[in-house]
Each structure stands twice: as C-alpha cells, then as structure tokens.
C-alpha positions as CSV (number, residue, x, y, z in Angstrom):
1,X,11.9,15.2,-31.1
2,X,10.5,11.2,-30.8
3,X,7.8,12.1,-28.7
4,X,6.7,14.8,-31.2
5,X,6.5,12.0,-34.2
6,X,6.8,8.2,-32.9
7,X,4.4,8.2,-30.2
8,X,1.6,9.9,-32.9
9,X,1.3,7.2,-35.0
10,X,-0.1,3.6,-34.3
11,X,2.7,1.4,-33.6
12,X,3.6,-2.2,-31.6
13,X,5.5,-3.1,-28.1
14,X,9.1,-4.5,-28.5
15,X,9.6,-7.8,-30.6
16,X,10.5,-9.9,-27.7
17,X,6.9,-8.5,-25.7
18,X,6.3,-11.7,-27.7
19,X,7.5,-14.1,-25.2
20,X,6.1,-12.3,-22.7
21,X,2.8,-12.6,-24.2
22,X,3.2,-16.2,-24.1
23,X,4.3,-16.2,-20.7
24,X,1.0,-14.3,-19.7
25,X,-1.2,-16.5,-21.9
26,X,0.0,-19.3,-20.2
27,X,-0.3,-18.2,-16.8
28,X,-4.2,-17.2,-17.5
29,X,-5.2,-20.7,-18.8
30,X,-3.1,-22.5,-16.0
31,X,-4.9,-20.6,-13.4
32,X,-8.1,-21.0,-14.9
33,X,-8.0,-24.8,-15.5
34,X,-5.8,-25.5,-12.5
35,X,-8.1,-27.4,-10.2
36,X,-9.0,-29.8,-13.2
37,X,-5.6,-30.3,-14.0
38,X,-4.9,-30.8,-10.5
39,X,-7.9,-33.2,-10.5
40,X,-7.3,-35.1,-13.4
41,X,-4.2,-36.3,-12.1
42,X,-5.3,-37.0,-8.3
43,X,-7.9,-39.5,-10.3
44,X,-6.2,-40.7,-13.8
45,X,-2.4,-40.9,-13.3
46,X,-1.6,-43.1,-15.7
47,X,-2.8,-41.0,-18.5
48,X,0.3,-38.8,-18.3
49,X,2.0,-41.9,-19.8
50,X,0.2,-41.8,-22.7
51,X,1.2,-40.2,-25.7
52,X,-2.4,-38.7,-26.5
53,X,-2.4,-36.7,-23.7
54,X,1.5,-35.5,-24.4
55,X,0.0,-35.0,-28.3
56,X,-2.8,-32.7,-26.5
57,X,0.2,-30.9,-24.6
58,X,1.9,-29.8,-27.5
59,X,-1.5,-28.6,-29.7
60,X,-2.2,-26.3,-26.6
61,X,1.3,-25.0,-26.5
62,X,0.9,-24.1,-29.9
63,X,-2.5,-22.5,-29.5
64,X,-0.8,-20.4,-26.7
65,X,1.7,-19.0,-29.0
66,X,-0.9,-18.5,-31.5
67,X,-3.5,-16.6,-29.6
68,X,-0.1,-14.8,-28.1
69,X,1.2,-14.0,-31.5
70,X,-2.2,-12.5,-32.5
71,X,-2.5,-10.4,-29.1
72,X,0.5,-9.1,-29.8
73,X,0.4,-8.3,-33.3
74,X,-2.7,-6.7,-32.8
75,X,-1.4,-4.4,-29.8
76,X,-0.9,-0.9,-30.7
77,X,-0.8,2.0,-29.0
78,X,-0.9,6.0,-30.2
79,X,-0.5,9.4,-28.6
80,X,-3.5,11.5,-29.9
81,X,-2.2,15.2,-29.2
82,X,-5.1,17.1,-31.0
83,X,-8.1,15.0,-28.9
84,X,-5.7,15.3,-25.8
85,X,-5.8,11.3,-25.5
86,X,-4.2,7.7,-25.0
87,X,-5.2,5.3,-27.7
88,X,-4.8,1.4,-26.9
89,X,-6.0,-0.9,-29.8
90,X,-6.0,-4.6,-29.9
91,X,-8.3,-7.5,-31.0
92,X,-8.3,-9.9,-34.3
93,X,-11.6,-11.0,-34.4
94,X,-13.1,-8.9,-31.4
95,X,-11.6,-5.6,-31.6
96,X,-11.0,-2.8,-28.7
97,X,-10.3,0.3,-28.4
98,X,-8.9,2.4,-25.1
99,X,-9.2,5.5,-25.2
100,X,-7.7,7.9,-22.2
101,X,-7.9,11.2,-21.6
102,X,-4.4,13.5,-20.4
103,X,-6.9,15.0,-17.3
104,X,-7.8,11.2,-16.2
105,X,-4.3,10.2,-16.1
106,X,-3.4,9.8,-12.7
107,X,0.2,8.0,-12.3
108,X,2.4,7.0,-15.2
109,X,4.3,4.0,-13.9
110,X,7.6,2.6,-15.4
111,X,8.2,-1.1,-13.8
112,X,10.2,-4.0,-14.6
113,X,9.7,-7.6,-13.4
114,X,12.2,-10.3,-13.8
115,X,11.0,-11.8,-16.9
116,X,11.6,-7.9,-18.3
117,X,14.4,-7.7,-16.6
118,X,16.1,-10.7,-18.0
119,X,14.4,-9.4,-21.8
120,X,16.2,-6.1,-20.7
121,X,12.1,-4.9,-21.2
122,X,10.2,-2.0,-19.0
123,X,6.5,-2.2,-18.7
124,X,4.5,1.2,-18.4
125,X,1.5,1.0,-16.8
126,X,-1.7,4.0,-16.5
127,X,-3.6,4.6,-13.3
128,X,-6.3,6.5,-14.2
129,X,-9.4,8.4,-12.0
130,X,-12.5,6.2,-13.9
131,X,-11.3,2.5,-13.2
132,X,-10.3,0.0,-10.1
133,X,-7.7,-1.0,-12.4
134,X,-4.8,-0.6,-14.6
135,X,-6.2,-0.1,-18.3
136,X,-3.5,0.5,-20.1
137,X,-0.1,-2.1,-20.0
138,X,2.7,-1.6,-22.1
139,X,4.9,-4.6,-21.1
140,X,7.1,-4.5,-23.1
141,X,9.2,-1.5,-24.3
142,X,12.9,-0.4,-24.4
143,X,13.8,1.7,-22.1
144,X,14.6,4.6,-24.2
145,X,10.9,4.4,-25.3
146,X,9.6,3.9,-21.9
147,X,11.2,7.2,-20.8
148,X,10.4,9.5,-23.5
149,X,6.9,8.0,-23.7
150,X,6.5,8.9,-20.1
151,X,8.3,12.2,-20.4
152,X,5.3,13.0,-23.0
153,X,2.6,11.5,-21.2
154,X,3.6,14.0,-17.9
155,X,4.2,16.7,-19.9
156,X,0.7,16.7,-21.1
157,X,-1.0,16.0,-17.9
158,X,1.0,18.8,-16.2
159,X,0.2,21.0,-18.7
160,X,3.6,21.9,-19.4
161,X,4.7,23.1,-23.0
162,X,5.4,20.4,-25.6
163,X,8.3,22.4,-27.1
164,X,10.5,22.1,-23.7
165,X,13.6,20.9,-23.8
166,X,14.2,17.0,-21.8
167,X,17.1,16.2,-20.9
168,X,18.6,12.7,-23.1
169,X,19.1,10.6,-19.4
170,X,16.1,8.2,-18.8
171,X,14.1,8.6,-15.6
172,X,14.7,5.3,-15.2
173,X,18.3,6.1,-13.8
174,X,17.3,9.6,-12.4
175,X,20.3,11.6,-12.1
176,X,19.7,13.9,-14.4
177,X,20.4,18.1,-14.3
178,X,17.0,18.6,-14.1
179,X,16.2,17.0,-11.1
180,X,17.9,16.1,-7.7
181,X,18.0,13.3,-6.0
182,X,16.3,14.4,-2.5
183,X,16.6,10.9,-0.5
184,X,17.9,7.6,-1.1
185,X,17.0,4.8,1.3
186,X,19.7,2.0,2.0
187,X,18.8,-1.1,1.9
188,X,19.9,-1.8,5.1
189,X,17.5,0.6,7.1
190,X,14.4,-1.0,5.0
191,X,15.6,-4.2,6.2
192,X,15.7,-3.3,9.4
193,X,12.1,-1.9,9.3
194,X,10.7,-5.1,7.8
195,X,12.2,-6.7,10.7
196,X,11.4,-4.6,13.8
197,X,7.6,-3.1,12.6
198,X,4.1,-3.4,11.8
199,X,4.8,-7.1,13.2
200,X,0.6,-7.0,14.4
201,X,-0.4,-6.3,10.8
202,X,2.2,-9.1,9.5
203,X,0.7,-11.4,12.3
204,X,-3.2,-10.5,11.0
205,X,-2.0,-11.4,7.0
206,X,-0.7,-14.8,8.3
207,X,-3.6,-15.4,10.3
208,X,-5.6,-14.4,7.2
209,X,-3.2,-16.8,5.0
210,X,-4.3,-19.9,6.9
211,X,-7.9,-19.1,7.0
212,X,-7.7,-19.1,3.3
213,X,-5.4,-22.2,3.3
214,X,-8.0,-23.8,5.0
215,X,-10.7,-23.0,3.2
216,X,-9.0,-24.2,-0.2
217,X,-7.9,-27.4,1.4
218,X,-11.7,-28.1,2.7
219,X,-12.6,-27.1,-1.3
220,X,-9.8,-30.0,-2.3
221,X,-10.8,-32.7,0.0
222,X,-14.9,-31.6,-1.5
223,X,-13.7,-31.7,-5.1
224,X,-11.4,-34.8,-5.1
225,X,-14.2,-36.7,-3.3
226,X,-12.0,-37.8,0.1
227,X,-14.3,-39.5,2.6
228,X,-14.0,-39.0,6.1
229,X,-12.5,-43.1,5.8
230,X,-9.7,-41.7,3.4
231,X,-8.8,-38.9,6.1
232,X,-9.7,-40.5,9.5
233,X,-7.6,-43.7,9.7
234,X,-6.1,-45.4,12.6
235,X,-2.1,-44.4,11.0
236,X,-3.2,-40.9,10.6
237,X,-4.7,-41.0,14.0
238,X,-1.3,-42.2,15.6
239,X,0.9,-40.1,13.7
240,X,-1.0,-36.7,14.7
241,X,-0.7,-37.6,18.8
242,X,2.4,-38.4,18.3
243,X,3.4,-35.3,16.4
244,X,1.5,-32.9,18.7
245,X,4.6,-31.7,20.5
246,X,6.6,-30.9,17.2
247,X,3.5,-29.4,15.4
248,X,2.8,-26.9,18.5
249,X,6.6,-26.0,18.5
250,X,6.6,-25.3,14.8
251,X,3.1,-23.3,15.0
252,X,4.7,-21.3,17.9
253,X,7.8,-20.4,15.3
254,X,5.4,-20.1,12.8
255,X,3.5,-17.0,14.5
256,X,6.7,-15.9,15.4
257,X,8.5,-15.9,12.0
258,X,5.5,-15.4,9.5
259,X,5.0,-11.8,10.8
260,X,8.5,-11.1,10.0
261,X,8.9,-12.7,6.3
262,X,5.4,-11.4,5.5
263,X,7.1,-7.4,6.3
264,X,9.5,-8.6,4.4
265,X,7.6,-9.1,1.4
266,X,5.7,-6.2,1.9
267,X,8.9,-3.9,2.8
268,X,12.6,-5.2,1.5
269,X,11.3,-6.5,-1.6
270,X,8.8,-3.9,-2.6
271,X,10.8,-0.8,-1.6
272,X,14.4,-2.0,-2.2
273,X,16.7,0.4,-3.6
274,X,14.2,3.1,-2.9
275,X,15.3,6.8,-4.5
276,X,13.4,9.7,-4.6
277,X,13.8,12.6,-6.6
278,X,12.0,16.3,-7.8
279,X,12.2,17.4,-11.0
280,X,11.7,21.0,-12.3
281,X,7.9,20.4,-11.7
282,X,7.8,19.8,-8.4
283,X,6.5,16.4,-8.4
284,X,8.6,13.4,-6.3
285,X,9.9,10.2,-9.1
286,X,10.0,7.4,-6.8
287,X,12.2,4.3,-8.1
288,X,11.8,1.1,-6.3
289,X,11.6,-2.6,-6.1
290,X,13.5,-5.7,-6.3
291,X,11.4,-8.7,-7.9
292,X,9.4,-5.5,-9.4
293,X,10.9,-2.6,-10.2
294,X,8.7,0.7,-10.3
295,X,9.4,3.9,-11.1
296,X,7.0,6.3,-10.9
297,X,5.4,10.4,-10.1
298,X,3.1,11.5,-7.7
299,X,2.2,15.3,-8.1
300,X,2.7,16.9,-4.7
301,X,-0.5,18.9,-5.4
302,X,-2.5,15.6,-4.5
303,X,-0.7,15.0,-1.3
304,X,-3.4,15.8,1.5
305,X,-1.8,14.2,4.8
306,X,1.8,12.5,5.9
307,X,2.4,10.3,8.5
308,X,5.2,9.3,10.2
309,X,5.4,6.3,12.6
310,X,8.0,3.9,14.4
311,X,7.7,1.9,17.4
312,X,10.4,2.2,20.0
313,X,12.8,-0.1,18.7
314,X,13.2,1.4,15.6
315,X,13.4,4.7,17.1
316,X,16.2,3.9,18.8
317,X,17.7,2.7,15.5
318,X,16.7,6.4,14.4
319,X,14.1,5.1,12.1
320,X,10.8,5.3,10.8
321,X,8.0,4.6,8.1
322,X,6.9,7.6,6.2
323,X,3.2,7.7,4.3
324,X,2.0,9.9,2.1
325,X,-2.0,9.7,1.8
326,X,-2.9,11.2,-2.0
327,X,-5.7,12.8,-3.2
328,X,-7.8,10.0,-5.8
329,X,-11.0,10.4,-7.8
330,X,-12.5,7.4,-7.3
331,X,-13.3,5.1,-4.4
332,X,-11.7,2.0,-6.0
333,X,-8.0,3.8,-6.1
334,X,-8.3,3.9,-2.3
335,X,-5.1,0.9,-1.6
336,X,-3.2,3.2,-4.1
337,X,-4.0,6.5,-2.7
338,X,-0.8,5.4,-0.1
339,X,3.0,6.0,-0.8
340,X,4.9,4.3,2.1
341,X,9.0,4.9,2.2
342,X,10.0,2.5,4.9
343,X,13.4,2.5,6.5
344,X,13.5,6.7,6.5
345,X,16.0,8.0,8.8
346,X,14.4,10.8,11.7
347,X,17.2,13.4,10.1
348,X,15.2,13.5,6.8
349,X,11.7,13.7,8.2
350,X,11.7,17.6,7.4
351,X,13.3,17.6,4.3
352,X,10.7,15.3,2.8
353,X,8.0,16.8,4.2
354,X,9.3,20.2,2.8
355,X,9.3,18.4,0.0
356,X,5.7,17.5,-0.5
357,X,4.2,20.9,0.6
358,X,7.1,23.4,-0.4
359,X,7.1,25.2,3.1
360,X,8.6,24.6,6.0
361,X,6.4,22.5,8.6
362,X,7.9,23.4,12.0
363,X,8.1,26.8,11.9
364,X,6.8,29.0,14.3
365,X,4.3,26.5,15.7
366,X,2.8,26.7,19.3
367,X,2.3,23.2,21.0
368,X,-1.5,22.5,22.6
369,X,-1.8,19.9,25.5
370,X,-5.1,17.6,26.5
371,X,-7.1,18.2,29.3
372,X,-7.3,15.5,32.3
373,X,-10.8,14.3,30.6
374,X,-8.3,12.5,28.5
375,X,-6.9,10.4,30.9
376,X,-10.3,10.2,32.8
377,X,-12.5,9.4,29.6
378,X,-10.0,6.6,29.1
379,X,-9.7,5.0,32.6
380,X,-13.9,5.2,32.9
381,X,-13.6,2.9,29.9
382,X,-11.0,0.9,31.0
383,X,-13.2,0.2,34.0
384,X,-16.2,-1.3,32.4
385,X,-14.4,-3.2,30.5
386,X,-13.1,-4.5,33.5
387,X,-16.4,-5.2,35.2
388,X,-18.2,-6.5,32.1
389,X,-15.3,-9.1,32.4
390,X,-16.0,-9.5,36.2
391,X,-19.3,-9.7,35.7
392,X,-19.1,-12.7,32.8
393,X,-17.0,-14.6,35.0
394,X,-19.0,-14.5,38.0
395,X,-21.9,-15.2,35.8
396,X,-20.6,-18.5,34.5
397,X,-19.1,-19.4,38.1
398,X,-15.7,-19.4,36.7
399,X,-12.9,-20.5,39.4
400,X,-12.1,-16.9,40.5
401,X,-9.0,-18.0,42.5
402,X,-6.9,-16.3,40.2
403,X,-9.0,-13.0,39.2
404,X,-8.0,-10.9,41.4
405,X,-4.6,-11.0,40.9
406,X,-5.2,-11.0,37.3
407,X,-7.4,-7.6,37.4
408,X,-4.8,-5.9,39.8
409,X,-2.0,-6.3,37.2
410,X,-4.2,-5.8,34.4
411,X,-5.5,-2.5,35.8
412,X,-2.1,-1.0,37.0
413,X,-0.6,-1.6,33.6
414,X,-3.0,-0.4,31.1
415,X,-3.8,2.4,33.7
416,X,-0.1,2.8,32.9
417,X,-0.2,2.6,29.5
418,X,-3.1,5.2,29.3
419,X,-1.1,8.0,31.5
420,X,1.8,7.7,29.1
421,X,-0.7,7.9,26.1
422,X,-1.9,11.1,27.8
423,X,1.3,12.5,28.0
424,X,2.5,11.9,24.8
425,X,-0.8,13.4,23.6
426,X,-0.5,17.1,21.9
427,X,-1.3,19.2,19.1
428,X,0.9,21.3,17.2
429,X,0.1,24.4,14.5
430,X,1.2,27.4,13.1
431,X,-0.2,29.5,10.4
432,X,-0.2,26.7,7.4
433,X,0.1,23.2,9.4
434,X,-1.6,21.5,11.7
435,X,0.6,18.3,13.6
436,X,-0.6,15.5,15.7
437,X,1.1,13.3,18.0
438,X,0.4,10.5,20.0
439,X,1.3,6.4,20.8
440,X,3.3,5.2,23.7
441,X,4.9,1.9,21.9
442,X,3.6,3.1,18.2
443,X,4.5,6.6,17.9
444,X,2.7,8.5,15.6
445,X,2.7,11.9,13.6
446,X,0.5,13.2,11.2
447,X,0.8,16.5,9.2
448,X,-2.3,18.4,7.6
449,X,-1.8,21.5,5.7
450,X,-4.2,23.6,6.4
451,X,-4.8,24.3,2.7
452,X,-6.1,20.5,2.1
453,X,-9.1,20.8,4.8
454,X,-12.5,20.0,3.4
455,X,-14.6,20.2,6.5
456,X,-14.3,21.5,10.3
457,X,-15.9,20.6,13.1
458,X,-16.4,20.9,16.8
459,X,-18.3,18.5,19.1
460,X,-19.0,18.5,22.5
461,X,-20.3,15.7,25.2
462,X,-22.3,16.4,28.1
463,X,-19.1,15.3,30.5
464,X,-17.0,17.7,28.3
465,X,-19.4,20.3,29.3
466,X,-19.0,20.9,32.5
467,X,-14.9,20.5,32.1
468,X,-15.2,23.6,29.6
469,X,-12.9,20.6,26.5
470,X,-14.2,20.1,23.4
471,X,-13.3,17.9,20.1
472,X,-11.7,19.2,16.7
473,X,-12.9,16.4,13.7
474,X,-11.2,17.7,10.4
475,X,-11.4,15.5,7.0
476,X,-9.7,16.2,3.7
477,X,-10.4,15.2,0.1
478,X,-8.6,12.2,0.8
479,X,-11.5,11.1,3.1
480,X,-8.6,11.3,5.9
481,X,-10.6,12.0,9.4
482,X,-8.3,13.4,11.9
483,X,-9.5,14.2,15.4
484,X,-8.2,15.9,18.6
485,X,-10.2,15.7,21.9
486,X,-10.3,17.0,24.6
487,X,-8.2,20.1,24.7
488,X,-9.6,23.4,25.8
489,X,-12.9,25.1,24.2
490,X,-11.4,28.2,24.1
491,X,-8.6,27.2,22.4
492,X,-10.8,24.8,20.3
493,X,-13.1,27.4,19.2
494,X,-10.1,29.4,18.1
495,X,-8.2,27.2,15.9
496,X,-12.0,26.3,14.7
497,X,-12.5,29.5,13.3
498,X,-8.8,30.0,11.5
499,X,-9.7,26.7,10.1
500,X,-13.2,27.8,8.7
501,X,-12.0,31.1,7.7
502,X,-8.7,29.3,5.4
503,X,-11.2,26.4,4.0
504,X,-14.1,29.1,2.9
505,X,-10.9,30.9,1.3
C-alpha cells in the first residue's frame, strides 16, 4: 500500500507548490513593508520613473523566487510509524524540525484555495492540542496524496489497524462504500441563512471594521505627516456640508447592507457546498467552502453540546443553524472548538444529532416548566432599569414631556417580550439527554448528553427560598456552562442527583 511505503520516507510537496511558495513569499514581504511602500510613494513619486528603482524591483523578485526555491526544496515531510510521529523538516541555513505526535493530532484538514485550485493542488493542514496555531502545512499535494496521506494520519490517531483495507475513492469526493453521505446542504438554504440571521453579530463586525478603519486612517494621516492645514481647508469644508445628506443616506444603507454581506462572507462562502458524511468509524467528514475549500473529521467522541437556533423568519422558511461545540485541549483552540452547518433544514435536526451521539435524543423524555419567579425575577429587573433611567433624567432636568409616553410603551412591550420568553422557557430529559429551550425572536436549543457533564450544581437565592425554585448550573469539558432556573426544588434536587450519580460513574 502507498501509505505503508511513500509517506515513510522523507520526501517533497508537488513541483508546482513552487509557485505557491512564491506567491506566499511575496505576500509576507508586501505586508511587512507595506506602509513604507505606501509611504515612499505618497512622498517620492517620481522615483517610480526611474529605472533604478524598476532595477531594484526585479533583484527583489528574484530574491523572492530564490528564498522560495530554497523553502521549498528544503520542505520535507515523513510519517514516523515506529515513534508514532509527524516529521516536518525545512531550513537551508537555519534548520527545523516538527515533530508531532498521532495522540496530539486533533483535525486533519484537506483544503484548497483558488491559487490550488487553479494548480489542481490540495493543502493539508494539522490542528493539534499543544499550539494556537496550524504547525504543520502541506500546500501543495495531489490529491491522491492528500487522501491517502490523511487516510494514514486517521488511521493512526483512531487507533485503527494499519493493515485495513481503504477504499481507492478520495475523501475529497466522499462517496465512497464505506461511508454515507448523511446530509448535504443546498446552496440555496445557506444563502438564505446568510441573509435572514445573526444580522446583530454581522452589525457588531461592521461596527468593529470601521473602528479599525479609523484607527489605520488616524495611523496614515500620523505617518504621512498631514497637518490639520492639509485636512481642514475651506473646499473640504464645503464639500462635507454639502455632502451631508448623501453621506447619512449611504451610512444608513451601509448599516443596513454590511450586516448582510458580512453573513455572507461568514456563511455562503465558507460553508458552500456543505456535505457531511460518517464513515465506518463513526466520525462526521465535513466538505466545504467556495474561495476555500475544506474537508475535514471531527471524532463524534469530542462533541460535548449542539445547538440549534433560528430566528422567526427562517423558521418559517423551515430553517436553522446547527453548532457543534467540541471537546479541545487547549485554551488557544477555543474559535475552533465550533462546527457550524448553516442553512440545515428542521427535518434533519434529529438525524444529525443521532449522528453525533449515536442514540436517539427525543426519546422518552418528560418536559419540565419554570416557575412564576421567572417572569417575576425578570420584570423586578426590568423595573430598575426603568427607574435608574427615570431617575438620570430627572436628575439632569431633561424635558420630560415625552417620558411618560416613552416608559408606557417601553414597559408594555418588553413586559411582553418577557411573558413570551417565560413561556417558551422549558427543560426537557430522559435517561441520556438533557434539552434546553428558550428565545422569543432567537429560538434556541441546546442538547447535553448526560455522559459529557463535568460538574453539577444547585443554587439557591433568598427570594427562591421562600417560592420552594431553585437553579441547575452544569458545565462540560468544553467549558460549556448551561443553566436552568427557577424550576421546582423538588424536581431540581432530583435531576441533581441522576446527574451526580451518571458523572461519578
């Protein structure tokens, strides 16, 4: 077999990982020496009509292909099956060596970007349990060498025997008799979902984007030395009045559109063409991406909580997004510890989730509803947030013409808006799963198996007390904290001590 001889012996990426080296080179030194570029012409154009600085040009495109003929020469990488290990090496003069270890492995990753794509190149990338970052990049392999490179690599972190037979397909077009194809997402629902959700978190990045836009323009105007003479002038002065209308009406589009191109960036693009599958393992191969494509394995063992969300409209389009929250080994891994699947239809909410824990998760289960504290705990603080805002405008004699009217609508809707979040409020279990539901316009649901509980706990406030409710806090090694409040003590106390009893087990 290839993986039993190839992969044991030093060797390099694909010929044409060449120009991708060079590609990479490039991009480094242009983003390390952009702002003196960019300065050096903001001060000296003429010089880019001299044919020094066009001589210079060329010399550092050569020393690009150089340095990106040696880091590429010098690339090699090597299974080690006796020490159990991933060996990178690469260096000329300054030599490294990478060593991983099968147990540390956490994801094997086959992706392809457009340069790769267009070289008909996969890159395979190692996650691994020690670092904040990917150590190990091969960017540039065939893909039959991708797939039987990661068809070795997840042998040997499973555990499973080298000596069993693979089938010839590539999981990089999973179809084949090994493993079925459990969901395929069209690309119509993920557009949808980019569209129609998470449209406050798109609104937060794009509020981000121009604080940091306006902190590299301030950084500009320092390093190119523009006095407040070369800003401030009469023309500019005129120009901005004038504009004012136009420049609110394209802000106002702007905080309206941004949102939704963001989710698409973060949705469409990402998780286009999305397919899952299970192989004989167990383990879902996810295959994604547009710009980028991924494929890559999550063991379902490491899965400690899914949740499933949508907000009304895409409910009604019978849609939702789906996370999986994964079990990592190190802090730094925590933004990868999250598999989203965007754009999953409600019908194949169980089958994934029977997926990822192998037992069915509405089975048998009893439903457990809040107590009035609920509602009450949340109108009390509904209320002083209320007064405090009372009490700030009467304390800087704001015209209170309008206040009243203002705290009468204000009150009966979110008064409103906390009934229906009390009635959409409930907990669900049965013998292996506890299910929590809530949201009135962002409905959510979260799944815990019982087995991935770390810790328990019941608390108790002096207003709980005397209405006989108490809290249920659980965590998992995820460092997932999931609470339910105020629901009986009795029946807290009960589910309490199943819990305890299945964690201690």
């Amino acid at each position: 077999m290839l993986e039993d001889q190839s992969f044991n012996t030093p060797q390099r990426l694909n010929s044409l990982g060449y120009l991708i080296n060079i590609a990479k080179t490039s991009v480094k030194i242009i983003k390390q020496f952009f702002f003196l570029i960019a300065y050096m012409i903001y001060k000296y154009r003429d010089i880019l009509y001299s044919k020094y600085v066009w001589l210079i040009i060329v010399g550092l495109l050569l020393l690009v292909a150089i340095i990106a003929f040696i880091n590429f020469r010098t690339f090699k990488y090597y299974v080690d099956q006796e020490a159990e290990e991933f060996v990178v090496q690469k260096g000329l003069i300054s030599k490294s060596k990478v060593v991983i270890k099968f147990a540390n492995i956490l994801q094997v990753n086959i992706t392809q970007n457009v340069v790769q794509k267009v070289l008909s190149l996969y890159g395979l990338t190692l996650d691994t349990a020690g670092s904040d970052k990917v150590e190990v990049d091969l960017y540039a392999l065939d893909g039959f060498h991708a797939t039987e490179l990661k068809k070795l690599l997840l042998s040997k972190i499973h555990g499973e025997s080298q000596g069993r037979p693979y089938e010839d397909k590539e999981i990089l077009t999973p179809k084949a008799s090994s493993e079925i194809t459990v969901l395929s997402l069209p690309s119509k629902n993920i557009l949808l979902v980019s569209l129609f959700s998470n449209y406050r978190q798109g609104l937060a990045l794009f509020v981000a984007f121009l604080g940091t836009m306006f902190q590299h323009l301030k950084d500009a105007i320092e390093t190119f030395d523009l006095s407040d003479e070369d800003i401030n002038t009469a023309a500019v002065e005129e120009f901005a009045v004038g504009s004012m209308v136009v420049f609110i009406f394209l802000m106002a589009c702007g905080l309206i559109s941004i949102p939704f191109i963001i989710n698409i960036f973060r949705y469409y693009i990402k998780y286009y063409n999305f397919t899952i599958v299970k192989n004989a393992s167990g383990n879902f191969s996810m295959q994604y991406g547009l710009a980028n494509k991924v494929n890559t394995i999550f063991n379902s063992e490491k899965i400690q909580v899914i949740t499933f969300k949508r907000n009304q409209i895409v409910k009604r389009l019978g849609l939702g997004i789906l996370s999986l929250k994964q079990l990592v080994r190190n802090d730094s891994k925590e933004d990868k510890s999250t598999v989203e699947m965007p754009g999953i239809a409600f019908s194949d909410r169980d089958q994934v989730y029977e997926m990822a824990f192998n037992d069915a998760v509405f089975q048998e289960y009893q439903i457990l509803k809040p107590k009035i504290g609920l509602l009450i705990n949340r109108l009390l603080k509904m209320i002083g947030v209320f007064v405090a805002i009372y009490l700030i405008i009467i304390f800087f004699e704001v015209d209170n013409s309008l206040l009243y009217p203002f705290l009468g609508i204000g009150i009966m809707v979110i008064t409103l808006y906390n009934y229906l979040y009390y009635a959409s409020y409930r907990l669900l279990y049965n013998d292996n799963f506890l299910i929590k539901r809530d949201g009135v316009w962002n409905e959510k649901e979260i799944v815990i198996p019982m087995t991935r509980l770390q810790s328990v706990e019941v608390s108790q406030t002096i207003f709980q007390k005397t209405s006989g409710t108490a809290n249920l806090h659980l965590s998992t090694a995820a460092s997932e904290q999931i609470q339910f409040i105020f629901f009986a003590q009795e029946q807290v106390n009960q589910l309490s001590n199943y819990l305890l009893f299945i964690v201690e087990k």
